[in-house]
C-alpha positions in Angstrom: 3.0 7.8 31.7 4.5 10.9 29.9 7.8 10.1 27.7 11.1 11.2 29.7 12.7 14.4 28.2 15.8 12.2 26.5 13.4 9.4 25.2 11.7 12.7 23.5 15.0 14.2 22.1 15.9 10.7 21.0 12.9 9.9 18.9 12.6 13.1 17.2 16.6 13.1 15.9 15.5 9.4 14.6 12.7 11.0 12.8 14.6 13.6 11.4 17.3 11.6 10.3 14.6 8.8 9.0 12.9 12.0 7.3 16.3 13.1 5.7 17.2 9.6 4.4 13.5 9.2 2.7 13.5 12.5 1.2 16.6 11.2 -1.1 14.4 8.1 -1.8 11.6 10.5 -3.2 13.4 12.9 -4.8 15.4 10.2 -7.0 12.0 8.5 -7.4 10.5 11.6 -8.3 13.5 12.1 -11.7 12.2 8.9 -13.1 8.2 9.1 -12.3 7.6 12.3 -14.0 4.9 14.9 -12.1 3.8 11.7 -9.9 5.3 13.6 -6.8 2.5 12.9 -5.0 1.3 9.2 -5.9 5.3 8.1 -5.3 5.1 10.1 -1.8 1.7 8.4 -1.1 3.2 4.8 -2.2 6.3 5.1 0.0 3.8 5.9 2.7 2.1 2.9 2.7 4.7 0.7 2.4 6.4 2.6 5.8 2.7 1.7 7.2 3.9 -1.9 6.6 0.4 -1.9 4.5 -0.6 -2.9 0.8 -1.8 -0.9 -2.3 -4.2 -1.5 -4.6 -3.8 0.6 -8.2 -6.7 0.9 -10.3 -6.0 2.5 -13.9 -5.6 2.6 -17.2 -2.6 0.6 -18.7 0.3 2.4 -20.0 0.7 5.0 -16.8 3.4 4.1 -15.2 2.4 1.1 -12.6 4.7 -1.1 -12.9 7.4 1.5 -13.3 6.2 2.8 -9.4 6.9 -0.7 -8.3 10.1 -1.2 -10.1 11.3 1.9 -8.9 10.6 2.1 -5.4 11.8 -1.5 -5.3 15.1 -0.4 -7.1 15.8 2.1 -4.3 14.9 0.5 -1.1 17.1 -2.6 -2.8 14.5 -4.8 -1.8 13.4 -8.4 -3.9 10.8 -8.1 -6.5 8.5 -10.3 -8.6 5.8 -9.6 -11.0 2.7 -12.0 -11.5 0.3 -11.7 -14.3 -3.1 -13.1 -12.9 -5.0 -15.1 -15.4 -8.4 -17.1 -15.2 -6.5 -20.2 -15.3 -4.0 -18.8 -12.4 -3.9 -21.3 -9.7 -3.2 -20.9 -6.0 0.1 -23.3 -5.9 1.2 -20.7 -8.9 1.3 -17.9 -6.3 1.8 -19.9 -3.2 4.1 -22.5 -3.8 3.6 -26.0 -2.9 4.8 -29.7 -1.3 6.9 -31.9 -4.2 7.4 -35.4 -2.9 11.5 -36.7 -3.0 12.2 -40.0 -3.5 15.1 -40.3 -2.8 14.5 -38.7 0.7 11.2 -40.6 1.2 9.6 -36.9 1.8 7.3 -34.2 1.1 9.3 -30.8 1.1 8.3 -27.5 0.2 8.9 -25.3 -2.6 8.1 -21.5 -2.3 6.1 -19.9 -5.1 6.7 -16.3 -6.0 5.3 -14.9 -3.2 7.9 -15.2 -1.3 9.5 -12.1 -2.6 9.8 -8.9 -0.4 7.6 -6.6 -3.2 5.5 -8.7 -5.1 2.9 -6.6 -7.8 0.1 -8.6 -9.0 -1.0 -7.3 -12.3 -4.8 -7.3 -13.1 -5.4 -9.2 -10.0 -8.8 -9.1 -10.9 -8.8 -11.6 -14.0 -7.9 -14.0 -11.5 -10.8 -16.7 -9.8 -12.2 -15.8 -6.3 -9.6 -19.1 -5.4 -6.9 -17.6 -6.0 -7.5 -14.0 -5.1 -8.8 -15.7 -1.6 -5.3 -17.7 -1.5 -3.7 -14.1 -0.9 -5.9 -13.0 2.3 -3.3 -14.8 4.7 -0.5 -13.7 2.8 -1.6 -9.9 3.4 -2.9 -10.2 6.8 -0.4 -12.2 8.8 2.4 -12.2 6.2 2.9 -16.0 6.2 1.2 -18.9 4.2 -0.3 -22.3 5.2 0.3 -25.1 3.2 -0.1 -28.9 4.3 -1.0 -27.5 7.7 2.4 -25.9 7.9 3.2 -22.4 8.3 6.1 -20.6 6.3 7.2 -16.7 7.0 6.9 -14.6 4.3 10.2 -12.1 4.2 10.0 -8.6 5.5 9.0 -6.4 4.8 6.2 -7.8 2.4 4.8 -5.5 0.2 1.4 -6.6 -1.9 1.3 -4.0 -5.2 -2.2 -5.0 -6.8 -3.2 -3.6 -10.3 -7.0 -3.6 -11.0 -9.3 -3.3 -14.2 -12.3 -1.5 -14.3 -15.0 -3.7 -13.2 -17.0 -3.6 -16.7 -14.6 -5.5 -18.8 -15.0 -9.0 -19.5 -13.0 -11.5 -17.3 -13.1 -9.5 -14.5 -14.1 -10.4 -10.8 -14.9 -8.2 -8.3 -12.6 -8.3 -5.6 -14.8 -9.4 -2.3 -15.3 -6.4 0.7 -12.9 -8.7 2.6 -9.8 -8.8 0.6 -10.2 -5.0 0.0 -10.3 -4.4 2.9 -6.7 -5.8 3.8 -5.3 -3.3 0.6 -4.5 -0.1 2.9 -4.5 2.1 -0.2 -6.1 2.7 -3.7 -4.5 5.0 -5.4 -4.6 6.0 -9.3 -1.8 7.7 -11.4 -3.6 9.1 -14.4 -1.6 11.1 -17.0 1.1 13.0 -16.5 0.7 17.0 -17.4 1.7 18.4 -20.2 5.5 19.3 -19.3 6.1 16.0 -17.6 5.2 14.2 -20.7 6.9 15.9 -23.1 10.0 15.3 -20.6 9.6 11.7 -20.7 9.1 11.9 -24.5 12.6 13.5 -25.0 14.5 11.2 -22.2 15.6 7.7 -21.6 13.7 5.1 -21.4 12.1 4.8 -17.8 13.5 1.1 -17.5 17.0 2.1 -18.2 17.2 4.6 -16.1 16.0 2.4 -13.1 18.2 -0.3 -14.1 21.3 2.4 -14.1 19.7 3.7 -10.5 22.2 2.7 -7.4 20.3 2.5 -4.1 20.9 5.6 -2.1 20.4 3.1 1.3 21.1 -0.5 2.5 17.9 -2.9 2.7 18.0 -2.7 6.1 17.3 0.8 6.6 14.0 0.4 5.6 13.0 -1.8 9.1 14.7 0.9 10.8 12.2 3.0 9.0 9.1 1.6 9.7 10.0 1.3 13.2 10.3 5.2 13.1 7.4 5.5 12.0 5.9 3.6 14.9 7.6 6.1 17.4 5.6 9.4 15.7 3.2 10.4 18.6 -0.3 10.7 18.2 -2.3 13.0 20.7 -5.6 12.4 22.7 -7.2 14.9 20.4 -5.8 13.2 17.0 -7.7 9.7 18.5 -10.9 11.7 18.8 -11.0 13.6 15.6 -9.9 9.7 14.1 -12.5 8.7 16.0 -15.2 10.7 14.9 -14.4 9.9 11.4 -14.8 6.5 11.9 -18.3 7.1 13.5 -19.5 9.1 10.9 -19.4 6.3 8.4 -21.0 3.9 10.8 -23.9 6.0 12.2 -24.9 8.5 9.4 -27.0 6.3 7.3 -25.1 7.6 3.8 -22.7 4.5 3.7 -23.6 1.3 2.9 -21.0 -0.3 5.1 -18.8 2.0 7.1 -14.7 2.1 7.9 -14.1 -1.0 9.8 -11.5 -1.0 12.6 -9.1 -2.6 10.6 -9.4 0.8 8.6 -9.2 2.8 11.5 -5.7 1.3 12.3 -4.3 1.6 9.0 -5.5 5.2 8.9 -3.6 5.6 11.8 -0.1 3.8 10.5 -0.2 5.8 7.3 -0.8 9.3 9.1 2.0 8.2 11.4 4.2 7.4 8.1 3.0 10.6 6.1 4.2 13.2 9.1 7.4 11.7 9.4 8.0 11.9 5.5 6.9 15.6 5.9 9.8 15.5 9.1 7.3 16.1 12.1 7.4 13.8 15.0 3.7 14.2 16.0 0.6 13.6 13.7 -1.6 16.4 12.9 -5.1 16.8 11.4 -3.6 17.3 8.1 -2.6 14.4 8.1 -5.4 12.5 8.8 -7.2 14.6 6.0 -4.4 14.1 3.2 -4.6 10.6 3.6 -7.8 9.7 4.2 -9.0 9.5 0.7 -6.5 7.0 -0.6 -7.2 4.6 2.6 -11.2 4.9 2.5 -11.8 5.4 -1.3 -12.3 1.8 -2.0 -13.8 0.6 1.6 -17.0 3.2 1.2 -19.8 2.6 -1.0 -23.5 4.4 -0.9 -26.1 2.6 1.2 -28.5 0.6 -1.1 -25.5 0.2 -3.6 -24.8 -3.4 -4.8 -21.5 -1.9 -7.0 -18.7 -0.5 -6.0 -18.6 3.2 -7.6 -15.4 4.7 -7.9 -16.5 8.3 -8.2 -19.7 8.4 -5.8 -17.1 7.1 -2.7 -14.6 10.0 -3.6 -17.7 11.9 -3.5 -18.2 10.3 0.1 -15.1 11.1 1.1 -15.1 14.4 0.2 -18.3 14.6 2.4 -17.0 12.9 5.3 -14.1 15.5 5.5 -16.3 18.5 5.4 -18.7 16.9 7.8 -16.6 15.9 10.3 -15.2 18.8 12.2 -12.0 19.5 13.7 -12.3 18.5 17.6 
């Protein structure tokens, strides 16, 4: 059934005025994150898409800056973990203390429960305790002791990776990357941004000096915008098509799953209402298609993940694919 004409006007002044709102968010974020316009606007989209990033760089960019700062603005709770090989799930999780004097088990969250939670070089940790995050990610709650604990909301998984040839590392399984919406990189910044952050404050005083421009709240409100951005017949089938491509045309060694396809969805949903449109385009499909399928893709007959061959995939799959 076709949306009545004032259920139409009313959802595109809430985008507009959701639009206006996160347009202050990125252009503060944007003073402090030098020439990283697009990686913060990126970020901010999958976090809308109620999803999870995975960053995978160099150290020294600017990664836990991004978290710090998007965190900062939306005044939402933060906590930074530094997986180890000796990391162990109750470290993340939490777990049940017995009290005497109450003749009882009771629990006692771990560090997850925080509403943006970045866990550096998440690969350094044991296939345990990178596995002891799945249910975190997917149904934003925890099991312990055969009882079940809400995480808060929103819940927002910020992942740092290291290359897959150092030693310590292990590879996250296709499962749990799956589950990260995004991989994104920042890279250096060009030439003028640098040499402003060479001749400014510090990046850490300037977040902690940073007042947030909106209330905590706003940011459900948000994401429930972003739920109301309409999505054409047309849009499903070029969406669609995408998705079949990777299945049926032999070059991928495992193609987008449906899990994919819906978070493809979410974030081009979340990236047309940051761009103040109330209907999802092609474009946007196609701008954020490589951060969502970057690190799902691989090249049939490969047994390691390949950074560079999937962009190359990706790149393929967008000149392949036409337009329906």
């Amino acid at each position: 059934m076709a949306a009545s004409p004032a259920f139409a006007r009313i959802s595109a002044s809430s985008t507009r005025d959701a639009a206006a709102a996160l347009q202050q968010v990125l252009e503060l974020a944007g003073e402090v994150l030098l020439g990283k316009d697009r990686v913060i606007r990126l970020t901010l989209t999958c976090l809308l898409a109620r999803g999870h990033l995975l960053i995978e760089d160099i150290p020294g960019v600017g990664k836990t800056t991004l978290a710090l700062l998007l965190t900062r603005l939306l005044g939402l709770s933060f906590v930074r973990l530094q997986f180890t090989s000796d990391l162990l799930p109750a470290d993340i999780l939490g777990c049940s203390v017995y009290h005497r004097e109450e003749e009882a088990f009771r629990f006692h969250p771990g560090p997850v429960f925080h509403q943006v939670v970045m866990a550096d070089e998440i690969n350094r940790a044991t296939p345990r305790v990178q596995s002891a995050l799945l249910e975190a990610m997917e149904e934003t709650q925890v099991t312990i002791d055969g009882q079940r604990h809400p995480l808060p909301r929103p819940f927002f998984l910020i992942a740092t990776q290291n290359p897959g040839t150092q030693i310590g590392t292990y590879a996250l399984p296709e499962s749990q990357l799956d589950r990260f919406t995004m991989c994104l990189a920042l890279g250096h910044p060009d030439q003028e941004s640098e040499r402003r952050l060479l001749r400014g404050k510090p990046r850490r005083q300037l977040i902690e000096d940073l007042k947030p421009p909106l209330p905590p709240e706003r940011l459900a409100q948000f994401q429930q915008a972003v739920s109301q951005v309409r999505v054409e017949s047309a849009l499903l089938d070029y969406l669609l098509a995408l998705l079949r491509y990777t299945r049926e045309s032999g070059r991928y060694g495992m193609g987008l799953s449906p899990r994919a396809g819906l978070r493809l969805l979410d974030c081009a949903r979340a990236w047309a209402l940051l761009h103040e449109r109330d209907i999802v385009l092609p474009e946007d499909l196609q701008q954020i298609l490589p951060a969502v399928a970057v690190h799902r893709l691989q090249q049939e007959q490969s047994a390691v993940h390949d950074k560079a061959a999937a962009e190359k995939l990706v790149s393929e799959l967008l000149h392949r694919v036409p337009i329906p």
